[in-house]
Backbone as CSV, one residue per row, in Angstrom:
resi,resn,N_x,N_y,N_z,CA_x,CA_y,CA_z,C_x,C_y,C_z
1,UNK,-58.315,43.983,6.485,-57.424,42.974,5.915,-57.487,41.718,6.792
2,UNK,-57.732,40.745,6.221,-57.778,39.834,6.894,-56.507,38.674,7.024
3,UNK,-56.466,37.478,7.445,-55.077,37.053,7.939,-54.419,36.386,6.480
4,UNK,-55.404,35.917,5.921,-55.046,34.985,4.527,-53.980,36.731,3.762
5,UNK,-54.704,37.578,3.940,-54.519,38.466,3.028,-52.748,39.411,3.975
6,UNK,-52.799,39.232,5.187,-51.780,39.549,5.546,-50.865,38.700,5.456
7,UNK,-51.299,37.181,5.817,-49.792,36.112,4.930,-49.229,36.323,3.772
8,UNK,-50.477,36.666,2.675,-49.910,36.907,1.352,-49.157,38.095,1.250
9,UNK,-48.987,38.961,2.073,-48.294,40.425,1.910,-46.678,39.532,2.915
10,UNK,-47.098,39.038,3.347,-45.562,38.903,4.200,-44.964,37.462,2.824
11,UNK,-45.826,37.050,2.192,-45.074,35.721,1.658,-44.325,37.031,0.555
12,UNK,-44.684,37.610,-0.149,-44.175,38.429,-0.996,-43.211,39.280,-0.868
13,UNK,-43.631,39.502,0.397,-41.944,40.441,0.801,-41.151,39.626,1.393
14,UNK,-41.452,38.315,1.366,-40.160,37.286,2.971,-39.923,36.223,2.200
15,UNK,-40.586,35.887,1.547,-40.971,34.224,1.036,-40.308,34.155,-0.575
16,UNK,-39.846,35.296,-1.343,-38.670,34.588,-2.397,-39.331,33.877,-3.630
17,UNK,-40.202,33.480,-3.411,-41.318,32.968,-4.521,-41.365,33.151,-5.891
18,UNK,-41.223,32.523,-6.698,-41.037,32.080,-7.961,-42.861,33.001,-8.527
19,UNK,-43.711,33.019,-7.602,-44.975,32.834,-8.125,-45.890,34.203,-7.659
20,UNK,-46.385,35.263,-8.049,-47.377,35.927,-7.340,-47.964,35.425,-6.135
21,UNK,-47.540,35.438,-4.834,-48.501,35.089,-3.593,-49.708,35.528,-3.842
22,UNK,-50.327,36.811,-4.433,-51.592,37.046,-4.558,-52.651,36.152,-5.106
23,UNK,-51.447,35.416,-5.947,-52.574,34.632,-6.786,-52.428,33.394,-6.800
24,UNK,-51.834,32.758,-5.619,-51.536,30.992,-5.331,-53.020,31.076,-4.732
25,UNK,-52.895,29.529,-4.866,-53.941,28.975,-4.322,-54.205,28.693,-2.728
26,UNK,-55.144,28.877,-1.917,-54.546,28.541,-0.362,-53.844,27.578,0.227
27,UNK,-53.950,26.615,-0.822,-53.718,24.957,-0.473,-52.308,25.083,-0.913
28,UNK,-51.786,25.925,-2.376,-50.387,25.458,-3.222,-49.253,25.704,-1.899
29,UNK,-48.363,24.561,-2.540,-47.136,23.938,-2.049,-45.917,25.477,-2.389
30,UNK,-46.051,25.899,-0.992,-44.845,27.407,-0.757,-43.390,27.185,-1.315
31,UNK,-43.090,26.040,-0.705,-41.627,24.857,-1.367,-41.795,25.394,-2.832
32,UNK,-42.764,24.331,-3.472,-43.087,24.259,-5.020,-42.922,25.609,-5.801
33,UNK,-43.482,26.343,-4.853,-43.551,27.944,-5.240,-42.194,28.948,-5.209
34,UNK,-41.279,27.678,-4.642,-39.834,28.787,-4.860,-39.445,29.605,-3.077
35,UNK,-40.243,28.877,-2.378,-39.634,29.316,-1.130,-38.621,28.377,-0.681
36,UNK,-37.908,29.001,-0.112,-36.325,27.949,0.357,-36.860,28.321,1.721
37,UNK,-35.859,26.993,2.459,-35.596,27.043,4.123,-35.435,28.128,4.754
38,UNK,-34.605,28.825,4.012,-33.951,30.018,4.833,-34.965,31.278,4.559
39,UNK,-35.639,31.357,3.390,-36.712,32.599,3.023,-38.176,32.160,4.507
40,UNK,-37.876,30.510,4.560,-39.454,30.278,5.559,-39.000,30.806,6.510
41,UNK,-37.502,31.015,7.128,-37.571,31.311,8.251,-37.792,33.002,8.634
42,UNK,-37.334,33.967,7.523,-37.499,34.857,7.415,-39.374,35.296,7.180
43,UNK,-39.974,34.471,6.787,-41.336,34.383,7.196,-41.739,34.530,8.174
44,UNK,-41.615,33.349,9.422,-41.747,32.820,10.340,-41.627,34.552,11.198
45,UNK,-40.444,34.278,11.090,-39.968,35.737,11.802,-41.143,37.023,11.406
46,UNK,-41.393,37.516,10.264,-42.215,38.577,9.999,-43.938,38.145,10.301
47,UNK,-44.742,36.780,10.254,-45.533,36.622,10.858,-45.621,37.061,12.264
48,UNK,-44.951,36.401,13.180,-44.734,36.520,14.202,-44.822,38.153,14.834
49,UNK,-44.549,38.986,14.080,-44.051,40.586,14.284,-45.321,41.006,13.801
50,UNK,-46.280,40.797,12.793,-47.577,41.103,12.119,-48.422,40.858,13.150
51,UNK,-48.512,39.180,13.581,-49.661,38.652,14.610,-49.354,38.856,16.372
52,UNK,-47.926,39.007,16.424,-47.835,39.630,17.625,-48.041,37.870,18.357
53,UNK,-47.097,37.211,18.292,-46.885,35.908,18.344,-45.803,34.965,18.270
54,UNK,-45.505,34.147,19.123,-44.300,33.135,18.737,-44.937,31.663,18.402
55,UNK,-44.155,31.160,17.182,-44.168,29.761,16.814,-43.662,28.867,17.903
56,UNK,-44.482,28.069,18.570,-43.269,27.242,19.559,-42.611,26.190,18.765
57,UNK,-41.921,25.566,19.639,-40.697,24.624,18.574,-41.383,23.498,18.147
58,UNK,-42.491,23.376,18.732,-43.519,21.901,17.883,-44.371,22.367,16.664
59,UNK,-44.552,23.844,16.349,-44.919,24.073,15.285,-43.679,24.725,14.175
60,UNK,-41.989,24.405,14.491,-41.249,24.635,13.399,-40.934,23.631,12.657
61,UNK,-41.474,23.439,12.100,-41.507,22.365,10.948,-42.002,22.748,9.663
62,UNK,-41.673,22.180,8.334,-41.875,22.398,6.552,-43.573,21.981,6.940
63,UNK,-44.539,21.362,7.429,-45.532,21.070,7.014,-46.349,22.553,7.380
64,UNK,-45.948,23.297,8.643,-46.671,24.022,9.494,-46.583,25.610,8.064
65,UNK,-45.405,25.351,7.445,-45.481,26.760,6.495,-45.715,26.144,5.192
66,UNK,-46.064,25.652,4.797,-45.753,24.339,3.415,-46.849,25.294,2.507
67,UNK,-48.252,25.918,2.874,-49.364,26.550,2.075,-49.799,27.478,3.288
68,UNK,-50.457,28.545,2.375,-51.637,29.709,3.199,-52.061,29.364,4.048
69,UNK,-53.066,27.957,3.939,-53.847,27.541,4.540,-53.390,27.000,6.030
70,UNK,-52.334,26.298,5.851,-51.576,25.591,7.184,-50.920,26.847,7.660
71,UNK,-50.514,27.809,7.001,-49.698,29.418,8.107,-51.212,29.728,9.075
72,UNK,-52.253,30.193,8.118,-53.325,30.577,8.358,-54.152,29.588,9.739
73,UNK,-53.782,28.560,9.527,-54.634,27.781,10.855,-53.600,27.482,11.833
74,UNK,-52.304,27.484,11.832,-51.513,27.445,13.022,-51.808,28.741,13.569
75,UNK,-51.356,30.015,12.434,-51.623,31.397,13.388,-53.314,31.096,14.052
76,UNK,-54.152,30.589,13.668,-55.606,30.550,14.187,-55.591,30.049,15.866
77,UNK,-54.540,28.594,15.807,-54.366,28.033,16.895,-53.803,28.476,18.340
78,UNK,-52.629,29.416,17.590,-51.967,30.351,18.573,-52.771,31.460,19.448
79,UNK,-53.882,31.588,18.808,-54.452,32.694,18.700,-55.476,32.610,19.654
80,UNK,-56.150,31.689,19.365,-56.811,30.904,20.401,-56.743,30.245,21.489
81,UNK,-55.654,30.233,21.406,-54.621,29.349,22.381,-54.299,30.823,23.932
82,UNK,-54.032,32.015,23.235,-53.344,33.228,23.715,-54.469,33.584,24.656
């Protein structure tokens, strides 16, 4: 399983979504998709517990969870970073 495919398992159980996570696009807007503030943070939180990782406070921000793609390359950064 790879990471795109483990975001989409945590957006579905954390993320509240109006929309199949399986089947958004990497790029679509999470907001647009029916995630609220309070479901991202409950994200945030279950990433973190999956990748074995903390968000620091310069990556809590709406842009850093906004699509797949931006969860997917911050966790990349952290990662690399570690």
């Amino acid at each position: 399983m790879d990471a795109s495919d483990k975001i989409r398992r945590i957006l579905k159980e954390h993320g509240r979504l109006s929309q199949d996570a399986q089947t958004l696009p990497l790029n679509a807007d999470l907001y647009e998709a029916g995630m609220t503030s309070h479901a991202s943070v409950n994200v945030m939180l279950a990433l973190e517990g999956e990748f074995d990782l903390e968000f620091p406070d310069h990556m809590l921000k709406r842009s850093v969870f906004e699509s797949i793609s931006s969860i997917s390359a911050a966790i990349g950064e952290l990662q690399a970073a570690a």
